[in-house]
N, CA, C and O atoms as a MOPAC input file, in Angstrom:
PM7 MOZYME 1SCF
protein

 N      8.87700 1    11.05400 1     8.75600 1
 C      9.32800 1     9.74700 1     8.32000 1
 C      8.15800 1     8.76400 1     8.40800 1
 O      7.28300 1     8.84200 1     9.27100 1
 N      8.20600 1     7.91900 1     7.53600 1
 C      7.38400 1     6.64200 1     7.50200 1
 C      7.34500 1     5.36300 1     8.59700 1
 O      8.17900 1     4.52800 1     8.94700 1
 N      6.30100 1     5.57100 1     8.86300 1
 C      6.61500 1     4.12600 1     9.74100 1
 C      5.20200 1     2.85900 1     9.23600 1
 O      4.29800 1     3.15100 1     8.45300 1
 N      5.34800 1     1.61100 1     9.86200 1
 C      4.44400 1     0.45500 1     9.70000 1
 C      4.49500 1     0.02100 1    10.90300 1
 O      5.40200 1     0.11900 1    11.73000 1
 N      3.40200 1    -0.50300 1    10.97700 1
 C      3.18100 1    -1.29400 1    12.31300 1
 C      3.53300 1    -2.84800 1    12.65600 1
 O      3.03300 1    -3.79300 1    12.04500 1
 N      4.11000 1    -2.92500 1    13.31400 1
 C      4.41200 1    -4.58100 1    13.79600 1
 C      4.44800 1    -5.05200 1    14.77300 1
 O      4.71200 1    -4.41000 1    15.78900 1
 N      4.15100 1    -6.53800 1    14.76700 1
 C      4.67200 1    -6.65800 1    16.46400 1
 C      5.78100 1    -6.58500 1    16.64900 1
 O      6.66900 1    -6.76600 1    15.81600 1
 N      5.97800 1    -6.11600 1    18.54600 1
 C      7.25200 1    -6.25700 1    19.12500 1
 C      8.43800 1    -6.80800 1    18.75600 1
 O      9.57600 1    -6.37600 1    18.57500 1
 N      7.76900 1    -8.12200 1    18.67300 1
 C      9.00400 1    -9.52600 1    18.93700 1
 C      8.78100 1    -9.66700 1    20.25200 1
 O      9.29900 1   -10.74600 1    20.53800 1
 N      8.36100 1    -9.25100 1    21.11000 1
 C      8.35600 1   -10.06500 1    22.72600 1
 C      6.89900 1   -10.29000 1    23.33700 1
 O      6.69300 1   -11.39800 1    23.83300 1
 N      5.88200 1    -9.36700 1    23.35200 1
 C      4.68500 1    -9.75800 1    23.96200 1
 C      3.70400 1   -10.00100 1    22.81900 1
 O      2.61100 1   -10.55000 1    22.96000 1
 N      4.23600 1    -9.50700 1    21.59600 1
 C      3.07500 1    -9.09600 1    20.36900 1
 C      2.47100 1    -8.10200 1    20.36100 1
 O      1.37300 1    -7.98900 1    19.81500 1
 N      3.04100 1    -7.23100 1    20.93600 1
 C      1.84700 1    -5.59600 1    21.00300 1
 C      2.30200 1    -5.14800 1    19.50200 1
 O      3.44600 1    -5.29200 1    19.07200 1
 N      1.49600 1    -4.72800 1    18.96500 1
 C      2.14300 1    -3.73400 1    17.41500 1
 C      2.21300 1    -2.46200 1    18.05500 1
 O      1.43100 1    -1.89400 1    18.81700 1
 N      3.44900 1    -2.10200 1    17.52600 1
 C      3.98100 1    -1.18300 1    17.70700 1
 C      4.32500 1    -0.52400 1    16.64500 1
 O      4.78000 1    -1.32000 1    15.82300 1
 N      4.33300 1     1.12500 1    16.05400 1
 C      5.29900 1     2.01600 1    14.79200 1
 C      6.66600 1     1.66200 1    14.72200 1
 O      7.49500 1     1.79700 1    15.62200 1
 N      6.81000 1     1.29000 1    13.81100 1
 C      8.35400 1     1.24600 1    13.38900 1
 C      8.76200 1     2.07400 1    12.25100 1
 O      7.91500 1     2.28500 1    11.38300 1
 N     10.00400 1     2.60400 1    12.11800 1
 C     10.14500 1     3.55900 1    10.93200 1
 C     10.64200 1     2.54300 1     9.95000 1
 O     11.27100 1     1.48600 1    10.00400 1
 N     10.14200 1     3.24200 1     9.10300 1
 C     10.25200 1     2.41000 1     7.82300 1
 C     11.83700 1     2.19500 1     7.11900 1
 O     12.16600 1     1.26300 1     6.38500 1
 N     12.67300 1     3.30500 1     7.55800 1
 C     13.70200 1     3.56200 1     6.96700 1
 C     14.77200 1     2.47300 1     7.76500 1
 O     15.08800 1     2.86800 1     8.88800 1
 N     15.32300 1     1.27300 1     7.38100 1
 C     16.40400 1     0.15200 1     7.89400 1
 C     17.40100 1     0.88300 1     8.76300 1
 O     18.10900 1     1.77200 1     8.29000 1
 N     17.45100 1     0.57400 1     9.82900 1
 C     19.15100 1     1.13700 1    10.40800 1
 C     20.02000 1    -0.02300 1    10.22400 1
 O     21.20400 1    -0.04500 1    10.56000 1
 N     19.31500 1    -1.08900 1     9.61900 1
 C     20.67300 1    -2.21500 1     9.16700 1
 C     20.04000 1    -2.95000 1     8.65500 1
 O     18.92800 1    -3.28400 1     9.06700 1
 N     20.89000 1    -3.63000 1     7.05900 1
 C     20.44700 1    -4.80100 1     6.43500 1
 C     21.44600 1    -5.86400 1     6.82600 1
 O     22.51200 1    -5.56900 1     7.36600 1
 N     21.10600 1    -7.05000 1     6.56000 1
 C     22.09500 1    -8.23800 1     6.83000 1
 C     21.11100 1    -9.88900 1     6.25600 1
 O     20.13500 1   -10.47100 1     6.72900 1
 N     21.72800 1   -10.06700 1     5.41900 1
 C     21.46900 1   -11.66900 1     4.72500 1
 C     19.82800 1   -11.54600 1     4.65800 1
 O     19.35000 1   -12.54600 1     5.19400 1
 N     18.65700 1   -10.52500 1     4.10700 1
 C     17.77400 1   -11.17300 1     3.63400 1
 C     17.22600 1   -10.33500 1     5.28200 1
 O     16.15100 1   -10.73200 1     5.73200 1
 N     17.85000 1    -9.42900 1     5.93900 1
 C     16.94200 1    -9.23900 1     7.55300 1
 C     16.81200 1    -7.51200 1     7.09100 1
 O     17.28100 1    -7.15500 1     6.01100 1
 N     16.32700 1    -6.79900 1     7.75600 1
 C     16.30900 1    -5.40400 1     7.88300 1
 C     16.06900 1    -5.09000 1     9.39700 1
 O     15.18700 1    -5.62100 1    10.07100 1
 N     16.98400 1    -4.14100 1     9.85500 1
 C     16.43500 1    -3.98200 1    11.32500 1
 C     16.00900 1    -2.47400 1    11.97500 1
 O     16.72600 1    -1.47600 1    12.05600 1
 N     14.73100 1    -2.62700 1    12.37100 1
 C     14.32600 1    -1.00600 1    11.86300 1
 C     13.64800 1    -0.77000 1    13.46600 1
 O     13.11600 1    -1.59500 1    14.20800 1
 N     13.80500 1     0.15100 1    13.58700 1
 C     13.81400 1     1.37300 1    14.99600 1
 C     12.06100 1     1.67800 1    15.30600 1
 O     11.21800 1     2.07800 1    14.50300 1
 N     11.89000 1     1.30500 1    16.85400 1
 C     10.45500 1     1.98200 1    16.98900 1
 C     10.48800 1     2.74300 1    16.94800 1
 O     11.60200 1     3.24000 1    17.11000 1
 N      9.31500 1     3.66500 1    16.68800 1
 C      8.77800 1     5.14700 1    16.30000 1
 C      8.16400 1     5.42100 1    17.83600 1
 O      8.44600 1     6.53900 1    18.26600 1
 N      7.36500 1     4.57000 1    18.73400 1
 C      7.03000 1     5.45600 1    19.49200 1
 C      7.56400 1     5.88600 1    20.27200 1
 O      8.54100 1     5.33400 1    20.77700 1
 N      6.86700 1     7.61600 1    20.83400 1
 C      7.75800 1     7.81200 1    21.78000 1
 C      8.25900 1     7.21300 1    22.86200 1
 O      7.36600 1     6.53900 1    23.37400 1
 N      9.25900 1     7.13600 1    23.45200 1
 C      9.78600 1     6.56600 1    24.83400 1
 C     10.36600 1     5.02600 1    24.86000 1
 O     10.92300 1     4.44600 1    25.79300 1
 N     10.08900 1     4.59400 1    23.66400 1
 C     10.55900 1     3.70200 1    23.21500 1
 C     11.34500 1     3.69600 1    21.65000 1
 O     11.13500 1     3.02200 1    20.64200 1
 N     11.97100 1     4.37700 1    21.84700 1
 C     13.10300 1     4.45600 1    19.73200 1
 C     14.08200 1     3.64200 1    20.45800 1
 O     14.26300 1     2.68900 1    19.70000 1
 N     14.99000 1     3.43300 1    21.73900 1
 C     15.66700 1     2.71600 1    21.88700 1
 C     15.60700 1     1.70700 1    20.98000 1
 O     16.49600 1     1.32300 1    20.22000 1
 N     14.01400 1     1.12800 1    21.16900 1
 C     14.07500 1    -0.59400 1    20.53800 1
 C     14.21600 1    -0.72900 1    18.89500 1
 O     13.88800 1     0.16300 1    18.11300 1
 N     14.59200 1    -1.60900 1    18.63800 1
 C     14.95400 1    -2.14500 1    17.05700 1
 C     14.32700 1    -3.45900 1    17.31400 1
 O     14.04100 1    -4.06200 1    18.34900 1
 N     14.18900 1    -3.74700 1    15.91200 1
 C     13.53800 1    -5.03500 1    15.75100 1
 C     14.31600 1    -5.60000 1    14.63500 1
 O     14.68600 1    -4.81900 1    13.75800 1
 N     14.56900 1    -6.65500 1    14.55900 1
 C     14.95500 1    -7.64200 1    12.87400 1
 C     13.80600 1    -8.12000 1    12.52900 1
 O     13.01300 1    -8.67500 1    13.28900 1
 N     13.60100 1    -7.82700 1    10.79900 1
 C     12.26400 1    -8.15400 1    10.24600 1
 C     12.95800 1    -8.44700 1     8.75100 1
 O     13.68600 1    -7.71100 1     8.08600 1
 N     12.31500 1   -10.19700 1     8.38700 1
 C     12.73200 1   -10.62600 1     7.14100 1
 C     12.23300 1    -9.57200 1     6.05200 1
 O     11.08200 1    -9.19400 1     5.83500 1
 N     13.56100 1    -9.16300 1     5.35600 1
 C     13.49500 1    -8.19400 1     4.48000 1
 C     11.60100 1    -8.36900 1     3.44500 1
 O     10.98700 1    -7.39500 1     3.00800 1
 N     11.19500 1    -9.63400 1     3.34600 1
 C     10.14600 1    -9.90200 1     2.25800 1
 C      9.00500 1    -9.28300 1     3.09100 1
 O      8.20900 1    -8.61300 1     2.43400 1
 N      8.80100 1    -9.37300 1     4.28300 1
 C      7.93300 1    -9.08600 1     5.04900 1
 C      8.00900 1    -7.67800 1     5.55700 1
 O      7.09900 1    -7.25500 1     6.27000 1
 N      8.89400 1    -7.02500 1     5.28000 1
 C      9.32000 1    -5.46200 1     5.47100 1
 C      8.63100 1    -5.16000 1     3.78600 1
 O      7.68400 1    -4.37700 1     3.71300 1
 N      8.97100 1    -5.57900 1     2.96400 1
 C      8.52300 1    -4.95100 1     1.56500 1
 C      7.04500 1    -5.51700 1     1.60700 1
 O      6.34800 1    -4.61900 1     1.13500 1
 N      6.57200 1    -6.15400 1     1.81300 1
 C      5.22700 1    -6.72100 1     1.63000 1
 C      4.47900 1    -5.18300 1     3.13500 1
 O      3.96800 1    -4.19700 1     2.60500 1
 N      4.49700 1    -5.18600 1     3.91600 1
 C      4.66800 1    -4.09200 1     5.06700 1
 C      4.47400 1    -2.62500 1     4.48900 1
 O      3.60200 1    -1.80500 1     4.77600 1
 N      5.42400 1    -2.53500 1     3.68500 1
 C      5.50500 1    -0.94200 1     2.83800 1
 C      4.26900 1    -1.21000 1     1.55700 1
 O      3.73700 1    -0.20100 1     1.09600 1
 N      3.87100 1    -2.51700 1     1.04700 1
 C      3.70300 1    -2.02900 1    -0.52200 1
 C      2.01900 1    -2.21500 1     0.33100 1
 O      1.20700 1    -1.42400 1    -0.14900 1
 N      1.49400 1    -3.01900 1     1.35100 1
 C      0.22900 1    -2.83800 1     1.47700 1
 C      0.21300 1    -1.30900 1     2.20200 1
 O     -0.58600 1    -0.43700 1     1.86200 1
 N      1.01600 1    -1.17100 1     3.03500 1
 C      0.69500 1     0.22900 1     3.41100 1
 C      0.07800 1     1.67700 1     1.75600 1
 O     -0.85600 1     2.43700 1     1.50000 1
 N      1.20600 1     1.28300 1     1.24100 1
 C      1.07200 1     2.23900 1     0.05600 1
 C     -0.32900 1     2.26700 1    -0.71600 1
 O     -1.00400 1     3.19500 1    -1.16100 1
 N     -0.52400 1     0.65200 1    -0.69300 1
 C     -2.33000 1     0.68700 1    -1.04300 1
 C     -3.23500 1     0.95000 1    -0.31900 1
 O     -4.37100 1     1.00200 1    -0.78900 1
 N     -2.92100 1     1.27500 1     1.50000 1
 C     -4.13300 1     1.40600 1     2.03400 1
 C     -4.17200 1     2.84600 1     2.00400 1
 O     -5.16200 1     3.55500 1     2.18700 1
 N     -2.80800 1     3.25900 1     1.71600 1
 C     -3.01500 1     5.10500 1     1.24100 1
 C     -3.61700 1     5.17500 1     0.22900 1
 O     -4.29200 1     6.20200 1     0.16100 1
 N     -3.67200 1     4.62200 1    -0.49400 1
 C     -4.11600 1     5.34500 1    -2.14300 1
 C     -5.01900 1     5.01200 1    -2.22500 1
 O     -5.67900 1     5.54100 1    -3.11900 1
 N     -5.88000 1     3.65200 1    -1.17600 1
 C     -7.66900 1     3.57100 1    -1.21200 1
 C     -7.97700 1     4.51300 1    -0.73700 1
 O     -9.00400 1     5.04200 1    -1.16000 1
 N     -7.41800 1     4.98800 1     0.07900 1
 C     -8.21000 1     6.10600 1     1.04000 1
 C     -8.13100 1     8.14700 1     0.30900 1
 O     -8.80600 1     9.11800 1     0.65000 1
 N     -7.23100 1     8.04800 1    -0.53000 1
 C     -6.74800 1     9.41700 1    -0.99200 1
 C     -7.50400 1     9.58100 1    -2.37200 1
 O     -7.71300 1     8.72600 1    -3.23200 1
 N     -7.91000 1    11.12100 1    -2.34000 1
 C     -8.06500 1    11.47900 1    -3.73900 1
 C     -6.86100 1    11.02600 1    -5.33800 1
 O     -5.64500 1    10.83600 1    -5.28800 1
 N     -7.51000 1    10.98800 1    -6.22900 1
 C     -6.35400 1    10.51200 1    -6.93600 1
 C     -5.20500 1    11.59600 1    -6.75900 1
 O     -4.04800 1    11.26600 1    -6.50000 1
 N     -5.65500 1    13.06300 1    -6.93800 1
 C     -4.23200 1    13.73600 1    -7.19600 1
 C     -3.54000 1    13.38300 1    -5.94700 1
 O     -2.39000 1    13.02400 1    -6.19900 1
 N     -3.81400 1    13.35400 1    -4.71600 1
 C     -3.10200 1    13.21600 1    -3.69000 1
 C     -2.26900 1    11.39000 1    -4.26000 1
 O     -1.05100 1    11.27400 1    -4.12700 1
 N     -2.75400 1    10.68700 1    -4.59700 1
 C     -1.84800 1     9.21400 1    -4.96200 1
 C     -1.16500 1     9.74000 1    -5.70000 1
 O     -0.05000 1     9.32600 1    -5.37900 1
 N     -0.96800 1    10.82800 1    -7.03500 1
 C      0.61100 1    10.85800 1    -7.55000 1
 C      1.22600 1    11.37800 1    -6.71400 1
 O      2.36700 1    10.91700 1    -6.75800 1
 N      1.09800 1    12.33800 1    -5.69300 1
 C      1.89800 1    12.51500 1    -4.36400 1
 C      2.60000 1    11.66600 1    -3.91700 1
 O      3.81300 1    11.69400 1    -3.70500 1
 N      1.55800 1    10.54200 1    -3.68600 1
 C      2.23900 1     9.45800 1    -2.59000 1
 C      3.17700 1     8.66800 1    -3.35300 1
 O      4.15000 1     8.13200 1    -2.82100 1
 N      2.87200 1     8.56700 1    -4.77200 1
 C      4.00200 1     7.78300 1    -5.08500 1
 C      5.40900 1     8.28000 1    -5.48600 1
 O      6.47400 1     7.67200 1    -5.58800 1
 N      5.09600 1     9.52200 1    -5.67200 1
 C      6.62300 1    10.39200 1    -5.98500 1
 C      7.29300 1    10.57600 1    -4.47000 1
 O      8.51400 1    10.73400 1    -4.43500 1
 N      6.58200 1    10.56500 1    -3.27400 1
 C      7.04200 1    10.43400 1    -2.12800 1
 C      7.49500 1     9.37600 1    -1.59200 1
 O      8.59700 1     9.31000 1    -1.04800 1
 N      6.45200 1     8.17400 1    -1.72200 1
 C      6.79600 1     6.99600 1    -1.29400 1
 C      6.93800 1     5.84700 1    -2.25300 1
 O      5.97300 1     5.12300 1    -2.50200 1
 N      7.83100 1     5.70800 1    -2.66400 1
 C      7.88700 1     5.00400 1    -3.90200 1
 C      7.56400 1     2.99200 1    -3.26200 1
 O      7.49000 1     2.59900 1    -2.09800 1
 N      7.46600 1     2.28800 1    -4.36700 1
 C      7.60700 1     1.19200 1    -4.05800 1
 C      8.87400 1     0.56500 1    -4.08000 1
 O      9.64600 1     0.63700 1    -5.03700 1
 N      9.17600 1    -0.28700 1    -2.62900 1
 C     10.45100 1    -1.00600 1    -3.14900 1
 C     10.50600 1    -1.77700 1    -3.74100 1
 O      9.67200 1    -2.61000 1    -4.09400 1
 N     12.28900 1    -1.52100 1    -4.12200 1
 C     12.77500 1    -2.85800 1    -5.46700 1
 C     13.22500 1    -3.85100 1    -4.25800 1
 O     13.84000 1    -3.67200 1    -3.20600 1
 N     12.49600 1    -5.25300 1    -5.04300 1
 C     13.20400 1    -6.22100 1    -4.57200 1
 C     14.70400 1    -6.52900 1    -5.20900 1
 O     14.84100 1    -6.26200 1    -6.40300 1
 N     15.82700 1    -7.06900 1    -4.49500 1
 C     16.88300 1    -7.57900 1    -4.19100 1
 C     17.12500 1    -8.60400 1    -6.10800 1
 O     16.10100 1    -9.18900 1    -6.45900 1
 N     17.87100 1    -8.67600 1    -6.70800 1
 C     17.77700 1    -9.23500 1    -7.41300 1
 C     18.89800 1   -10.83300 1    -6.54900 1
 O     20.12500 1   -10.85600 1    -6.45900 1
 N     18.02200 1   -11.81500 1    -6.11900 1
 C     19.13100 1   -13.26000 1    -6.17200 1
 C     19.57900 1   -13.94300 1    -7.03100 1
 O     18.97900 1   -14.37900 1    -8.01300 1
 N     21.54100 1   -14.21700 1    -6.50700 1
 C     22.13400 1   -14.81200 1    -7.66700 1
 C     22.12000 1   -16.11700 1    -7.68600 1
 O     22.60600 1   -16.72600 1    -8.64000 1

């Protein structure tokens, strides 16, 4: 599974978080640390800043990868759709 790095929310340490939401709510996403000994923790992270999170990650893969390996990454990791507001 995918994760990004962020801070805590309490001291500022960045920490892995998985990328995949264990809950959306009004514009929040709240997503689970990755490291070990700590998955207990969840964090709430404004959904724009969770997609901005994934789409630079996706570019710092594909600076770093051969091209064939980037159609990989994107059939794997696609970019998210933003939310259409009514």
């Amino acid at each position: 599974m995918q994760t990004i790095n962020l801070h805590d929310g309490y001291c500022g340490h960045l920490l892995p978080f998985y990328t995949e939401p264990v809950e959306r709510e009004k514009g929040l996403v709240k997503l689970r640390c990755a490291e070990p000994g700590l998955t207990y923790c969840t964090r709430w992270v404004e959904e724009q800043i969770w997609i901005d999170q994934l789409n630079e990650q996706r570019e710092r893969m594909e600076r770093h990868q051969p091209l064939h390996v980037r159609e990989v990454l994107k059939l794997s990791f696609p970019a998210p759709q933003e939310k259409a507001h009514a």
